[in-house]
C-alpha positions in Angstrom: 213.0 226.4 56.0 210.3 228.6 54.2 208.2 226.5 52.0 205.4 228.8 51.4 204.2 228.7 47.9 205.0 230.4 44.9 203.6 231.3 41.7 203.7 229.5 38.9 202.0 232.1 36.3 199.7 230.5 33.5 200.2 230.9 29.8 197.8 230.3 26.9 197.4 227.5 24.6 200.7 227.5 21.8 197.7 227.6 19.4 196.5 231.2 21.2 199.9 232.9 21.1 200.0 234.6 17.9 196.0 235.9 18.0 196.9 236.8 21.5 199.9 238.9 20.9 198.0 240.5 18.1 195.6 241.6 20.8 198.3 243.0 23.4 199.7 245.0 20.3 196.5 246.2 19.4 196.1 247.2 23.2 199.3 249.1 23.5 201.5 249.3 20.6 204.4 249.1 22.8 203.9 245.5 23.7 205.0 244.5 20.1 209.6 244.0 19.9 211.2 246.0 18.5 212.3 243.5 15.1 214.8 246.2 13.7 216.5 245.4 17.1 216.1 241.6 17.6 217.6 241.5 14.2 220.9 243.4 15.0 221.4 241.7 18.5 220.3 238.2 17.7 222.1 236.0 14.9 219.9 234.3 12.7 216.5 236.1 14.2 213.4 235.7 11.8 210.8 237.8 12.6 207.9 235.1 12.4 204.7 235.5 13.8 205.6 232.5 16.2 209.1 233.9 17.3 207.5 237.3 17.6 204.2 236.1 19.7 206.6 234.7 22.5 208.4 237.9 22.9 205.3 240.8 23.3 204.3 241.7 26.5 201.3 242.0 27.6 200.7 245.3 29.2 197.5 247.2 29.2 197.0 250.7 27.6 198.6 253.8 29.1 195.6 255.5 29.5 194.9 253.8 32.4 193.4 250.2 33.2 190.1 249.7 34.7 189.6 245.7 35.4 186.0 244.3 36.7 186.3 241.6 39.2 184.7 238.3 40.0 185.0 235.5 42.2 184.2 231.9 40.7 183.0 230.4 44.1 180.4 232.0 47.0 183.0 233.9 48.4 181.8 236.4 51.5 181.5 239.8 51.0 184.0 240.9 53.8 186.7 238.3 51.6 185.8 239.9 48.0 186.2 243.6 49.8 189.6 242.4 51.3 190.9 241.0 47.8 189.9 243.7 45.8 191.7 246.3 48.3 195.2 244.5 48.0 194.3 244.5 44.3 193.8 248.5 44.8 197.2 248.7 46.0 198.8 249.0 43.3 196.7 252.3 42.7 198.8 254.1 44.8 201.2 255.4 42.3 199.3 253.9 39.3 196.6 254.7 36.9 194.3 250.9 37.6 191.5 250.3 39.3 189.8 247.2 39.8 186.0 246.9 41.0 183.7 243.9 41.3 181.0 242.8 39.5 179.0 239.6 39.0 178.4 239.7 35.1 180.8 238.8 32.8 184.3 240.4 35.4 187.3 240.0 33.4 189.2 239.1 36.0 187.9 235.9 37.7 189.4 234.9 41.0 189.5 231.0 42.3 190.4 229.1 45.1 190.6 225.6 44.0 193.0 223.6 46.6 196.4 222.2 45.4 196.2 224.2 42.6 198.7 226.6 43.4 199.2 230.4 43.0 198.9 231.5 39.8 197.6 234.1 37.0 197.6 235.1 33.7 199.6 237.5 32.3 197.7 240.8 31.6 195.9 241.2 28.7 196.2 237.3 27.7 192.8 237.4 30.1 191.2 238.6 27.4 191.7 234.6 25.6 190.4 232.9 28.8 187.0 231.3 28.6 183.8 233.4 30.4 183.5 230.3 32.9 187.3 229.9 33.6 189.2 231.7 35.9 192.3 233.8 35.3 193.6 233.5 38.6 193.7 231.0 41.7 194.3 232.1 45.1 194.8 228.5 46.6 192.7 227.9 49.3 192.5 231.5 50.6 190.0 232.5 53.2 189.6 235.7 55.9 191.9 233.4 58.0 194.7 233.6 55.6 197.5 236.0 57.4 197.2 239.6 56.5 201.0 239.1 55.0 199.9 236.9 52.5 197.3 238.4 50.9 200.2 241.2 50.6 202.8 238.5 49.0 200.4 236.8 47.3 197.3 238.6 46.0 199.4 242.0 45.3 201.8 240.0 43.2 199.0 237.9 41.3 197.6 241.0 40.6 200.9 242.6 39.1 200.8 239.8 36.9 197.2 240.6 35.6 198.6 244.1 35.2 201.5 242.4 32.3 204.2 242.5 34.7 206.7 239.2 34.1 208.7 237.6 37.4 211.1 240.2 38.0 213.8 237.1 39.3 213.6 236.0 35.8 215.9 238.6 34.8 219.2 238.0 33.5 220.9 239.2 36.4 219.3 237.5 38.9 218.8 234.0 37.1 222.5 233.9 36.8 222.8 233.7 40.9 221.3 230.4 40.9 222.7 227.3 40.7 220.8 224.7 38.3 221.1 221.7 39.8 220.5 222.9 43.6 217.4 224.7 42.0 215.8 221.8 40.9 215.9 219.7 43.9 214.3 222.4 46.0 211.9 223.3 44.4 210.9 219.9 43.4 210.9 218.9 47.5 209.5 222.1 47.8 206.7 223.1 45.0 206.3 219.1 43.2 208.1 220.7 40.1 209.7 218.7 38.1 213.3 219.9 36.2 211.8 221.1 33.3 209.2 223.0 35.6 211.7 224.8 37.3 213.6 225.2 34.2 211.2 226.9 32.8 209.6 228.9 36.2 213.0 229.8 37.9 215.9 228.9 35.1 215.0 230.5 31.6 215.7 234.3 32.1 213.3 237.0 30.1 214.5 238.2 27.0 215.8 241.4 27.5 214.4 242.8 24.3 210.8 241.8 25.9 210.8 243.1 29.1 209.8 246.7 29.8 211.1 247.6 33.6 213.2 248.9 35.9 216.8 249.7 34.4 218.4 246.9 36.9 217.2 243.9 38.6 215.5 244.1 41.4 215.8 241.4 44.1 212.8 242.9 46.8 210.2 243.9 44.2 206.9 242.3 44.7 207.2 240.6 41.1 210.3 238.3 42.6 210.5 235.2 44.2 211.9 234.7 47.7 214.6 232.3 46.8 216.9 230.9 49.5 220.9 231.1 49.3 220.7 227.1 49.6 220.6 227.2 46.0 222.3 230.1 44.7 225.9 230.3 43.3 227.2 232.2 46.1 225.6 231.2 49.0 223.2 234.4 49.7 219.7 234.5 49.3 217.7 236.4 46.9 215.3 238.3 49.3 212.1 238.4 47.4 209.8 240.9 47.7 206.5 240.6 50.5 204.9 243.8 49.5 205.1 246.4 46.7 208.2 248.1 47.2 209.7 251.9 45.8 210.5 250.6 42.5 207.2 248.8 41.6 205.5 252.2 42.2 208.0 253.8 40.0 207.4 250.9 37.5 203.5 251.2 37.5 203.4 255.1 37.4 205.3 254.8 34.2 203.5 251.9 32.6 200.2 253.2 33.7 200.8 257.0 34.3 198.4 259.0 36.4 196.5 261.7 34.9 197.8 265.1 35.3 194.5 267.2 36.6 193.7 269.6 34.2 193.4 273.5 35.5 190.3 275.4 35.7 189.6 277.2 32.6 190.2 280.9 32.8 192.1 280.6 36.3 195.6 281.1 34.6 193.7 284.5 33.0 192.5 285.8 36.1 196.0 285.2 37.7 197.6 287.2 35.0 195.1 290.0 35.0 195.2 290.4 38.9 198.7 290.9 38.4 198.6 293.6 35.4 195.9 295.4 37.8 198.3 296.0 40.6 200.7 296.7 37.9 199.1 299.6 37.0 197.9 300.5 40.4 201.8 301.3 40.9 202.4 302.8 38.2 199.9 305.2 38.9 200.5 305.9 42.5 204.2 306.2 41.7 202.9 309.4 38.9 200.9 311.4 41.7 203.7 311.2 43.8 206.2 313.1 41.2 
């Protein structure tokens, strides 16, 4: 049975939600719902500042996100070079790029055993204390197997990035059954019911969740989740590694930038052409 651990992503303080979602709209207007929406789809929605903190997102802006890096504890060089080139990965197809630094990183990475996996959820960093961390990488070291830090550290950092559990979705939350849930994963993780409830059972509001246009069961973003505890019987795979529809994802959440052309190269392209133009023209005359 696979009992590796899983995330368990943090979230602010109740009394930070409301200055925090101001923030994420601030950062990218898209993060805020769409109210005029909620209202029509949602009986009885009031668009409070409470009910409306709990459903922004927290992406960065879409011109690009450049995160500095530290690590809380004397980690080696050779580990903070490994870390921050899974964090990289997602670079591939996406405008980010994270780099290290030693004063005042934005993202700051611990290790503190029996604390789990876990991270904060983009730009809700920006609320976390100077001296705190904003993610734990439980008891990693250059030991660690090279598919974790591929499982693990990518998909902490796609939740630094804003991006929710992609197996909270309703699609795929409706797959599992409740009460087989909550006995694995409290043998499994310690959770108790209302842990899992919340971690594996409450699905995403659909109105909240910028992604793909369907669920998808191997992205990064998803938990490997067994078929002991689904509905049907048959596992939801999980994602190990950054698959073809988190690159899609990121290179429309944080598009690259197109490179601009060289001035005057489009003019010489077009005069070129008019010159042999002429040429012919005039080669065609002396031979009348």
């Amino acid at each position: 049975m696979d009992t590796r651990l899983v995330c368990t992503p943090k979230r602010l303080p109740r009394d930070l939600w409301e200055k925090s979602a101001a923030t994420a709209a601030a950062i990218n207007p898209v993060n805020h719902p769409p109210v005029q929406r909620l209202m029509r789809v949602i009986p009885g929605f009031t668009p409070t500042k409470a009910a409306l903190s709990v459903l922004t997102t927290k992406y960065w802006g879409t011109k690009g996100v450049k995160l500095t890096v530290g690590f809380l504890d004397s980690a080696a060089a050779d580990f903070r070079k490994r870390i921050l080139l899974h964090m990289n990965a997602w670079a591939k197809t996406g405008n980010v790029t994270f780099v290290a630094s030693s004063r005042d990183p934005q993202v700051r990475i611990a290790r503190v055993p029996d604390d789990g996996y876990w991270s904060y959820l983009g730009t809700d960093i920006l609320h976390i204390k100077p001296n705190e961390p904003t993610m734990n990488l439980d008891s990693f070291t250059m030991k660690t197997p090279e598919s974790e830090y591929k499982r693990v550290v990518r998909h902490e950092t796609g939740h630094t990035l804003g991006f929710p559990h992609e197996h909270m979705r309703k699609e795929l939350v409706a797959k599992i059954d409740e009460a087989k849930a909550i006995a694995y994963f409290g043998q499994t993780q310690g959770w108790s019911a209302d842990e899992v409830r919340a971690q594996v059972l409450t699905p995403l509001e659909q109105s909240s969740l910028l992604g793909t246009p369907s669920a998808d069961a191997s992205s990064i973003m998803c938990y490997q989740l067994p078929g002991k505890i689904t509905k049907n019987g048959e596992p939801i795979v999980g994602g190990t590694d950054i698959d073809g529809s988190d690159r899609k994802f990121i290179s429309l959440i944080y598009p690259r930038s197109k490179p601009k052309a060289k001035p005057g190269k489009k003019t010489k392209s077009k005069v070129k052409r008019k010159t042999k133009s002429v040429a012919r023209r005039r080669t065609a005359r002396r031979r009348r």
